[in-house]
N, C-alpha and C positions, 0 to 999 in steps of 0.2 A: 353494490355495497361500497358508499366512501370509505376510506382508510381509520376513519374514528370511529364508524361502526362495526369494524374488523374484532375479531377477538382479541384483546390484549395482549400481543406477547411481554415478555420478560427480558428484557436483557441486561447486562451486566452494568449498573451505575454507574461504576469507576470509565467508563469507555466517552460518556457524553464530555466528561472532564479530561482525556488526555491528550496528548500530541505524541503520535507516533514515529519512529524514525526505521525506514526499511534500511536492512544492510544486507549486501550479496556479499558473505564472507569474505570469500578466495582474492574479492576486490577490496577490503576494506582498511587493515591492518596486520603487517606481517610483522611476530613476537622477536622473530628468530630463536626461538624455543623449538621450532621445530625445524631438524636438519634434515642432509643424507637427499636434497630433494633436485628433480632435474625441471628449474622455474624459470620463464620467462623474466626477466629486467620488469622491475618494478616501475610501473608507470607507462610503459609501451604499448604499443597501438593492442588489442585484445583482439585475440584471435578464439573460434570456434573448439579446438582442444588444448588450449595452451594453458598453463596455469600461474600466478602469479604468486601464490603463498601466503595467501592470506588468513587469517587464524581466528580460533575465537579467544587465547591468550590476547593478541594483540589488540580485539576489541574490549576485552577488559581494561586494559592498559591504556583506550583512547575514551574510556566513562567519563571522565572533565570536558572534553572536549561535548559529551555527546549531551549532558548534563546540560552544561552551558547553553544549548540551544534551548531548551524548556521540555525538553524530551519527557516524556513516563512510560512509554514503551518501546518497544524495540518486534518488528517484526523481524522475521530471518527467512532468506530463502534457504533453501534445503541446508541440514548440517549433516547427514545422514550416509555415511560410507556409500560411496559413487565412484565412479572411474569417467566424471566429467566434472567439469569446475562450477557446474550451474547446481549439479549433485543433483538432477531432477531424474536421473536412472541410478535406485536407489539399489542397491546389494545389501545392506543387510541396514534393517530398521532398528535394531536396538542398539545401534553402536553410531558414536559421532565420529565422523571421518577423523582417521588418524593426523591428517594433513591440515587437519582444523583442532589439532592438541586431542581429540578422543572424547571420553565421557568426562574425563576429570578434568579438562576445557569449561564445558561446558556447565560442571559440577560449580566451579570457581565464579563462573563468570551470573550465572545465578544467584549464587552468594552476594557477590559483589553488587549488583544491580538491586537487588531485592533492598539490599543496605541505604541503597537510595531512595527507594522508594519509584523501582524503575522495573515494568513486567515485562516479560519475556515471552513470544508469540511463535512458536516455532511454523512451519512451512510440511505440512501433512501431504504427500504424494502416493494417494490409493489406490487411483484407477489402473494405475500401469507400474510395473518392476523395472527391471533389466534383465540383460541377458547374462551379468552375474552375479542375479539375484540365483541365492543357492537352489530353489527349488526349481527355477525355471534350465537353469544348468543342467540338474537332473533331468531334465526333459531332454537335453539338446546332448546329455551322455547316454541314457537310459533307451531315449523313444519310446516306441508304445510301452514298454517296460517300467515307465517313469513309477515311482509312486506318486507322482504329483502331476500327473496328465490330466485332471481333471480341474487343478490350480488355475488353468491358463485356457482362450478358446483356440482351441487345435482344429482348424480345417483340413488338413490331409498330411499322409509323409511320405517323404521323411519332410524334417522341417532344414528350412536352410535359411540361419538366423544370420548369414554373412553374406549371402552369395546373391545379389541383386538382380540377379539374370534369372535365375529361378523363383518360383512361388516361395512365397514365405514358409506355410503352411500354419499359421496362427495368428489369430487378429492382432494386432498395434496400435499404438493410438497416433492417429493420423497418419498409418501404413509404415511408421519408424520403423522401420525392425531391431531397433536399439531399445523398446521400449512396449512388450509385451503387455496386455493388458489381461489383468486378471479375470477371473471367472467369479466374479461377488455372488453369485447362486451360490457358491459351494457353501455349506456350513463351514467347512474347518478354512477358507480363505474368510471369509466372514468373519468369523472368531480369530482370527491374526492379526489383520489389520486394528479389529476394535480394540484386540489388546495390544495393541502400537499405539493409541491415542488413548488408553488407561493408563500404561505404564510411565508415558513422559511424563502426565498431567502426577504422578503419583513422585515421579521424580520432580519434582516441584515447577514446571513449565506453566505459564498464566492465560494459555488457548493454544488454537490451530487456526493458521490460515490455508482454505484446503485448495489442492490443485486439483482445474480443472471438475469439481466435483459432479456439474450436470452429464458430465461419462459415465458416472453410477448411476444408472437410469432406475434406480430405486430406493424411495422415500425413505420404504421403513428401514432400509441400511441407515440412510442418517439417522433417520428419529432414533435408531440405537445406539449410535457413535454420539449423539447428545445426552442422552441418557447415561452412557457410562462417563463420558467426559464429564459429564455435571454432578455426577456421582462422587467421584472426587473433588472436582472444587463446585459447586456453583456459582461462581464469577469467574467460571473461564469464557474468555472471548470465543466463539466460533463464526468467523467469517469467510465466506466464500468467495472463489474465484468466478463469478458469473459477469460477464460481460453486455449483457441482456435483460429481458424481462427477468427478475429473481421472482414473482410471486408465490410461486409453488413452494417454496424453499423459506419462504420465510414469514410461513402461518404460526410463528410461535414455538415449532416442534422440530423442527432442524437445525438453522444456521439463524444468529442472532442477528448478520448481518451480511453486505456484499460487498467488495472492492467497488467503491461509486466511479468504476468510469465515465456513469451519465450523466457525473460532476465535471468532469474534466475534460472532455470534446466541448460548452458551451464555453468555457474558459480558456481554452485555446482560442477560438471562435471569435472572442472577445476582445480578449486584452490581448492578444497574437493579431488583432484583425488586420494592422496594416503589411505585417512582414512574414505570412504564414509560409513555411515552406511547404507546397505539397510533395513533392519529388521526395522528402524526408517521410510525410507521414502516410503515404499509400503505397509504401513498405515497410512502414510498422507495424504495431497492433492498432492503431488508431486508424487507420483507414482514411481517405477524405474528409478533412472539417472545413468548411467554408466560413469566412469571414461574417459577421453578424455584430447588427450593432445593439445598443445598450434596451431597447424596446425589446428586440428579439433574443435577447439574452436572460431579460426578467423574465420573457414568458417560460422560458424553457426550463431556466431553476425553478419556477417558482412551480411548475411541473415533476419535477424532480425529486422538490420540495414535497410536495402532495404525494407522491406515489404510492410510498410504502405508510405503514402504522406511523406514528409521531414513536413511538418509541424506537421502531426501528430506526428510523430517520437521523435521531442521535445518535443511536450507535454507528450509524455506514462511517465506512474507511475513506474518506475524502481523500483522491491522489492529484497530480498533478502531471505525475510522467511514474514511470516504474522500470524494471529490469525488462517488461515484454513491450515496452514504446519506446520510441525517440525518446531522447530528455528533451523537455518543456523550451529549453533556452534553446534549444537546435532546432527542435516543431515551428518556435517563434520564428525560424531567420537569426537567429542569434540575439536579439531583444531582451537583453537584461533588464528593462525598464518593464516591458512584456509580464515576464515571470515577476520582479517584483509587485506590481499590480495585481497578478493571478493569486499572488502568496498573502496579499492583504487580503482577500475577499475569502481566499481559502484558512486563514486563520480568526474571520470572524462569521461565517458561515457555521450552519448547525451542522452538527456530526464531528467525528474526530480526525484532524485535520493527520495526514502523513507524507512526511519529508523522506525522499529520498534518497541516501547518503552521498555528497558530493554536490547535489543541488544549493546548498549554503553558500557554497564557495564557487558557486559560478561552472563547475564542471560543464562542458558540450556533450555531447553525445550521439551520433546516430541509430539507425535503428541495431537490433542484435548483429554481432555482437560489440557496438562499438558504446552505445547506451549500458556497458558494463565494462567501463576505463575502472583502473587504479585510484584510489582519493590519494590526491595530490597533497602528502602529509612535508615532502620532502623540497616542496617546488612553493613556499607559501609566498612568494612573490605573483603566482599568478592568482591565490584568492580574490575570491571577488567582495570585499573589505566591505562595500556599502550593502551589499544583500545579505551576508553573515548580520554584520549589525540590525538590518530589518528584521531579520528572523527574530532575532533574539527582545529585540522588542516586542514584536508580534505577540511570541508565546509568552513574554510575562505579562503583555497587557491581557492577553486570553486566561492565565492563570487566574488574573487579579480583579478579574471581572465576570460577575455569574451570568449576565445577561449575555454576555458575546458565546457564554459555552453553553444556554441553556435556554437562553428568551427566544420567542417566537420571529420571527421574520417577517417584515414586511417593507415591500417597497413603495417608496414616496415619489420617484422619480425617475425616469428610464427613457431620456432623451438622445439620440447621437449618438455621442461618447462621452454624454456624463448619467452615472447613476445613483441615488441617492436610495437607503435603506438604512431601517431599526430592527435591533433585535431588543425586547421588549419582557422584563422578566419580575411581572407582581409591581414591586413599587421603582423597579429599577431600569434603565434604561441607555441603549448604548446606539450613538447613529453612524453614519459612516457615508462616506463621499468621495466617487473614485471618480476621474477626469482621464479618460485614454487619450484627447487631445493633444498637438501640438504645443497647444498656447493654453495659459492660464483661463479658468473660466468661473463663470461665478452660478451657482447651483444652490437653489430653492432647498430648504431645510423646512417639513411644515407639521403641523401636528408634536414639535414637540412640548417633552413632561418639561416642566418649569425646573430652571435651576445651574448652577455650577458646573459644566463640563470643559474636562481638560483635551487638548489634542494629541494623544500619546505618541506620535509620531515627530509633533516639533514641539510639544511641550505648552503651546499655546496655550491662556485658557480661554472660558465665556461664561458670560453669563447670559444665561438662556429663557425668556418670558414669554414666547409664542414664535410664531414663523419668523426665519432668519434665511440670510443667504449666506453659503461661505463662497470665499475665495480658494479653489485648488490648484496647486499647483500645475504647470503642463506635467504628462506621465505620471501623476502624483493622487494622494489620497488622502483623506482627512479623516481619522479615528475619534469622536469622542466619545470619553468615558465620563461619570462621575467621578468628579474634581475632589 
């Protein structure tokens, strides 16, 4: 069955049209609202339990900033009371970490966002607890005694949730013992969780991005936790962290959409092709990407592109690097020309394009946990001046143009290192021409709609009556729109 004879899913309209911005809290913005704390120096090398203090006051506080990029939503990794700075060993799900201002952080900073016209995507962590998550404490105070021994998979006791020389005695997710994994059979752990993804969404939160979720190796758990999430809003996002085939997950009845990593290894691939690092990225999550040129990069979007439903398709979370990779600039060898290039394709590319905080400004990064540095609010002599400006071009030319956030793709051209595509939408029409080359090159423009396009990158215009060639820059790209 091709993808347009699939069932139709549903998903959320506003998603084809946004640009997303992830932020890892504890890295992002510290208010100093919040005291009394024992914090690593802001901006310092980032270490596995160290914490830096960063808040969701302070992200309120840096909305101009985030605005200005063409942002409208805001993913978040965990905000969720933890006793690690990643918050992904969560202790209690109704409360926002103190250390990130609480509920009334979080109250405010909703406010404030929504006022823009800016949604909010929180970071859903189901499969697995901690070890002081209250019920699982029970367990590790109580033993067989627990009222809650059924909460969790208990293989033998006692359990020894510290003591590494010994058997665990309960499953974990990837044998952590930081990191208990629930027992989703139980009804009453089943009914917890979904009322942890009813209750934010009711606190006015605009989706879940869920971790890990192919570890709930069961359907109708989702199709439930969609169903009560959708209950409350029907345009809440739900997208998954599936780093693989998503098919099962996304017939319409689970998750709207998936983190497109299978966007972002061709584009490493690509525009990284001359200066990849692999020593950085095969101890990331990214694995091995091997150099590939502009033929073998069409074919592979353009697979990519096919995979899922066309609806789905708009809604996927196009990344580029994340809090579980290398950042992008560091995958490349340090190729700021690299990532710019990647950032053009990935802001006119179908699906909703997401910036990873820090990436604007040029931030390095390796794999965890160095790919979660501090944003450099206080050091903006090291910004990186000419990729902030890109961005912000990018996102209003994608704002200001339906075709680059909604017309079809197709490519005209896929030679070397230069590639030429349209995205294509009713009467309207936007093309695009990237040159990875050292040297300027000149690239076949063919099949275009007649008429007035401007170069939103240098402002250039044309007038356009059939097949043309442009001139691209070396490292460079050429956007046009209607003029």
């Amino acid at each position: 069955m091709s993808p347009t004879e699939q069932p139709h899913p549903v998903t959320p309209a506003w998603v084809a049209d946004a640009v997303f911005y992830q932020i890892f809290p504890d890295r992002f913005a510290r208010s100093g609202r919040v005291t009394g704390l024992n914090l690593q120096p802001w901006g310092s090398p980032p270490t596995i339990h160290g914490y830096m203090g960063g808040d969701l006051w302070g992200v309120a506080e840096r909305l101009d900033h985030i605005q200005s990029l063409g942002v409208t939503a805001i993913y978040f990794c965990p905000v969720f009371q933890s006793a690690s700075n990643h918050r992904y060993h969560t202790h209690d799900y109704f409360q926002v970490d103190p250390m990130l201002g609480g509920n009334d952080a979080l109250r405010h900073l909703l406010d404030e966002a929504h006022a823009r016209g800016i949604r909010v995507v929180l970071d859903g962590v189901f499969n697995h607890a901690s070890r002081g998550f209250f019920q699982f404490n029970d367990l590790l105070e109580q033993g067989e005694a627990s009222a809650y021994r059924d909460w969790f998979h208990v293989d033998g006791w006692p359990l020894h949730a510290y003591d590494d020389a010994k058997p665990a005695g309960y499953q974990a997710w990837w044998g952590i013992r930081a990191l208990p994994k629930f027992n989703t059979a139980n009804p009453a752990v089943r009914e917890f969780l979904l009322s942890v993804g009813e209750y934010w969404m009711r606190f006015g939160v605009d989706g879940w991005r869920l971790d890990v979720p192919n570890e709930i190796d069961d359907d109708d758990f989702w199709r439930e936790f969609r169903g009560r999430v959708k209950a409350v809003n029907p345009d809440a996002y739900i997208v998954g962290e599936i780093w693989g085939d998503a098919h099962r997950w996304l017939a319409g009845d689970q998750f709207d959409a998936v983190m497109n990593y299978h966007f972002t290894r061709p584009c490493l691939g690509f525009f990284g092709a001359r200066t990849i690092n692999h020593a950085v990225n095969e101890v990331s999550g990214m694995g091995r990407v091997d150099p590939i040129d502009a033929a073998a990069f069409a074919r592979r979007i353009g697979e990519v592109t096919r995979m899922y439903h066309p609806e789905i398709v708009r809604a996927q979370l196009n990344l580029l690097d994340s809090h579980d990779t290398a950042r992008f600039l560091t995958a490349a060898g340090g190729d700021a020309g690299a990532f710019r290039l990647a950032s053009v394709f990935q802001m006119t590319y179908v699906g909703a394009p997401c910036i990873y905080s820090g990436d604007e400004v040029g931030l390095p990064g390796g794999p965890d946990p160095d790919c979660r540095r501090a944003f450099p609010w206080h050091d903006e002599a090291s910004w990186d001046r000419e990729t902030l400006g890109l961005l912000r071009q990018l996102t209003a030319t994608r704002h200001a143009t339906p075709a680059l956030r909604r017309g079809e793709l197709r490519f005209t051209y896929a030679e070397g290192e230069g590639l030429v595509y349209a995205r294509e939408l009713e009467e309207q029409a936007a093309y695009v021409a990237l040159n990875t080359a050292q040297a300027e090159a000149r690239l076949p423009l063919t099949g275009v709609r007649p008429g007035a396009y401007r170069d939103a990158l240098s402002g250039q215009t044309f007038d356009l009556r059939g097949d043309a060639e442009l001139n691209v820059p070396a490292r460079g790209a050429v956007v046009l729109v209607p003029a």
